[in-house]
C-alpha positions as CSV (number, residue, x, y, z in Angstrom):
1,X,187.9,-60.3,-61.3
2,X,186.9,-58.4,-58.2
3,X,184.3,-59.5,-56.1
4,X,182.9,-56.5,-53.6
5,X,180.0,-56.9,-51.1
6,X,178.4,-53.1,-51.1
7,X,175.1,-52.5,-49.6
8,X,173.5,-49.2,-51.4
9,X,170.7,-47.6,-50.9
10,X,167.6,-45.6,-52.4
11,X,167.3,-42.1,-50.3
12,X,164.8,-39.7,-51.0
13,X,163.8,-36.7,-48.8
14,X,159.7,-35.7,-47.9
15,X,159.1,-34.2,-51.5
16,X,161.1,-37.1,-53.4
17,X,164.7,-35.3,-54.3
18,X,166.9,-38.5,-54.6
19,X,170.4,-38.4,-52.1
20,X,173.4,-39.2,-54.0
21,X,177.2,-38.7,-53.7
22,X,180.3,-38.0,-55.6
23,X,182.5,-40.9,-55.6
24,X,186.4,-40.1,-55.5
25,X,187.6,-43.2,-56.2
26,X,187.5,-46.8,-57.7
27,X,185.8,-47.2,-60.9
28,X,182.8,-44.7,-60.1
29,X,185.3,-42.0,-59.5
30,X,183.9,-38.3,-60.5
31,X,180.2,-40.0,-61.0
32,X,177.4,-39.8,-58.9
33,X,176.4,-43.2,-56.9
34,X,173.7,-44.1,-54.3
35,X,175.2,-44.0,-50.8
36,X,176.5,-47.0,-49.3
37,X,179.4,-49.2,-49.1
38,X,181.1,-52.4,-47.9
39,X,179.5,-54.0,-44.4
40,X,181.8,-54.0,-40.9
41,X,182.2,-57.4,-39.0
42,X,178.4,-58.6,-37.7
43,X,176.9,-55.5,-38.8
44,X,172.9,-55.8,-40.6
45,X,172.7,-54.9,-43.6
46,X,170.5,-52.0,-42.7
47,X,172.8,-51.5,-39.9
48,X,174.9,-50.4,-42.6
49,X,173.1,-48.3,-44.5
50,X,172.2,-46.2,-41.4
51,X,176.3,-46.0,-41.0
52,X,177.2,-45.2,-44.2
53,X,174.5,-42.7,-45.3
54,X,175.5,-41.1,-42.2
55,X,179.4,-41.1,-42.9
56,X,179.1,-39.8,-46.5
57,X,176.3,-37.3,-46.2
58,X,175.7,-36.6,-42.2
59,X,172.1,-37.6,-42.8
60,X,170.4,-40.0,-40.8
61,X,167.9,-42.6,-41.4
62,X,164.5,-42.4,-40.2
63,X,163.2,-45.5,-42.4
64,X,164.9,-47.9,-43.8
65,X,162.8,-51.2,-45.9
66,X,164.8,-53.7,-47.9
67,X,164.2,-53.4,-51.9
68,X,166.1,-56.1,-53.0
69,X,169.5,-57.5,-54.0
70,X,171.8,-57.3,-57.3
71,X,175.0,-59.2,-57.7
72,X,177.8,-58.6,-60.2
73,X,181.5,-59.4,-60.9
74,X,183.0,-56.1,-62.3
75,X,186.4,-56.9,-64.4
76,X,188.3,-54.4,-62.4
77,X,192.0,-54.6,-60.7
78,X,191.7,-52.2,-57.9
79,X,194.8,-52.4,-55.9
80,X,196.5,-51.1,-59.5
C-alpha cells in the first residue's frame, strides 16, 4: 500500500473559474487534479501550496486559508 503526503488545493480566479492541471503521471495520469503535491523538508503546508501552484501553473497565490484535511491509503505500486 502506498502512503503519499500531498497537500492540494482549491484555486479559483476573481469570477470563480476553478485552476486545475493535467497530471502525466502516477495513477491520475491524463486526468485533471487540483494543484499541489508532496511537502519539501520544514516547509508549511501553505508554504507548499504557494510552491506548487506556482511550479505547475506559474500562478501565484494571493490568499491562501486552510479547508481541511482527507487521508487515504491508495492500493497502488508506483515504483512499477
Amino acid at each position: 500500500m502506498h502512503k503519499h503526503k500531498g497537500i492540494y488545493c482549491i484555486c479559483t480566479n476573481d469570477i470563480g473559474h476553478l485552476l486545475t492541471v493535467e497530471k502525466s503521471g502516477g495513477p491520475y495520469k491524463n486526468r485533471l487534479d487540483l494543484p499541489g503535491g508532496t511537502p519539501e523538508s520544514g516547509e508549511t503546508e501553505i508554504e507548499t501550496v504557494e510552491r506548487e501552484v506556482l511550479e505547475e501553473t506559474g500562478y501565484k497565490v494571493l490568499t491562501a486559508v486552510r479547508a481541511g484535511e482527507r487521508s487515504y491509503e491508495l492500493p497502488w505500486n508506483y515504483k512499477h
